[in-house]
MARNU-716182 format. One line per 3 residues: number of its first residue (from 1); their letters; for each residue x, y, z of C-alpha. Coordinates in steps of 0.02 Angstrom, whole numbers. Each point is the difference from the previous one (the first is absolute). Layout:
# residues N
NUM	A	X Y Z; ... $
//
This chain:
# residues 117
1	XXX	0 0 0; 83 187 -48; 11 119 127 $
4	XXX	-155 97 -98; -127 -133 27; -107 -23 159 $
7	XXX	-8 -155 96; -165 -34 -70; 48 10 -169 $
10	XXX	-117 141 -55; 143 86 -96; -4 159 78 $
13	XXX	166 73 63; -16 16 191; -13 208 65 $
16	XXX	89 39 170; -159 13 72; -79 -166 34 $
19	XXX	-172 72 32; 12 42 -198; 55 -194 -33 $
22	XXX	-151 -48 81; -100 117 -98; 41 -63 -158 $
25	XXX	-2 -182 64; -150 -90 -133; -61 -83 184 $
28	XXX	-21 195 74; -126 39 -175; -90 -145 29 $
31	XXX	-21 16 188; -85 179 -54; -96 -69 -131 $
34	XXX	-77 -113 117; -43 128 149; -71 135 -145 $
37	XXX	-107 -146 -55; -68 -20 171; 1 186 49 $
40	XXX	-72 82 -135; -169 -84 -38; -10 -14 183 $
43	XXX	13 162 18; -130 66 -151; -114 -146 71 $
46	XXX	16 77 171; -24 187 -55; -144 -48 -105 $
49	XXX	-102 -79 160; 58 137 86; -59 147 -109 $
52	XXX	-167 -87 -20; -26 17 172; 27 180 9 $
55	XXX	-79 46 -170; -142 -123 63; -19 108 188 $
58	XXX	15 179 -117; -114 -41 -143; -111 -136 68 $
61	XXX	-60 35 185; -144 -98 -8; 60 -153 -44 $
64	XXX	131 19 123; -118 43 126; -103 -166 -35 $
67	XXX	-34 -84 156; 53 -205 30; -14 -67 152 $
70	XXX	-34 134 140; 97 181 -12; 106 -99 -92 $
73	XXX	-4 93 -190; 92 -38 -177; 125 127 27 $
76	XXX	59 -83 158; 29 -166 -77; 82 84 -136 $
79	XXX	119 93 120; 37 -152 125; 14 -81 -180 $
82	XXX	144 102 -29; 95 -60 145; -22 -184 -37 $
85	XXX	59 32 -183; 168 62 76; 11 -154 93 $
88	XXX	-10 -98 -147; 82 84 -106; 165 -7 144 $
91	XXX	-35 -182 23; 0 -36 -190; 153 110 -3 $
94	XXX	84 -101 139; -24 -160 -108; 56 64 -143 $
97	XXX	154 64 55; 50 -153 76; -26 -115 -136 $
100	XXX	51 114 -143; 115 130 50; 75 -87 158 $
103	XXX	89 -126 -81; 87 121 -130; 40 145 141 $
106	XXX	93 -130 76; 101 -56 -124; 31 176 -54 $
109	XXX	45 49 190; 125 -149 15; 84 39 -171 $
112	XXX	30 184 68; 62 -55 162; 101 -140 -87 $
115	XXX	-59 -119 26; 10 -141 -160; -155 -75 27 $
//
């Protein structure tokens, strides 16, 4: 291997600045590949429910005034609603992370710290 060529024979002649290496490491795209594919639709998804609730409590008072069960109304399920979606949403984060960008951190981490793994 020439002194130009990293240790994980991407090609790319290594900076003095390893934070830059691990930059242009393939893994390091790929890692943020995955985490924008989790992130960003969660995110639209989330702001979606979320401004639907507040356009919903501007433009629509009496639906969200409906009554349910009690003093219990539509616009308070919505709103508690908006708690348990952030829940979720940090649960389904939590699996996701470790089963898709777990794995690959770690590798990346122990290359950095080298470690030959």
């Amino acid at each position: 291997m020439s002194a130009t060529e990293r240790a994980d024979g991407a090609g790319i002649p290594p900076s003095a600045n390893p934070w830059v290496d691990a930059q242009r490491n393939p893994e390091f795209a790929e890692l943020r590949r995955r985490l924008r594919g989790f992130v960003l639709p969660m995110t639209a998804l989330f702001l979606s429910w979320y401004f639907l609730y507040v356009l919903l409590a501007a433009f629509a008072p009496e639906f969200m005034s409906i009554r349910l069960v009690g003093h219990i109304n539509v616009g308070l399920v919505f709103g508690l609603l908006q708690f348990v979606t952030t829940f979720v949403i940090t649960l389904c984060y939590v699996r996701y992370a470790n089963r898709r960008l777990d794995p690959l951190s770690s590798r990346l981490r122990a290359r950095l710290e080298g470690d030959p793994r």
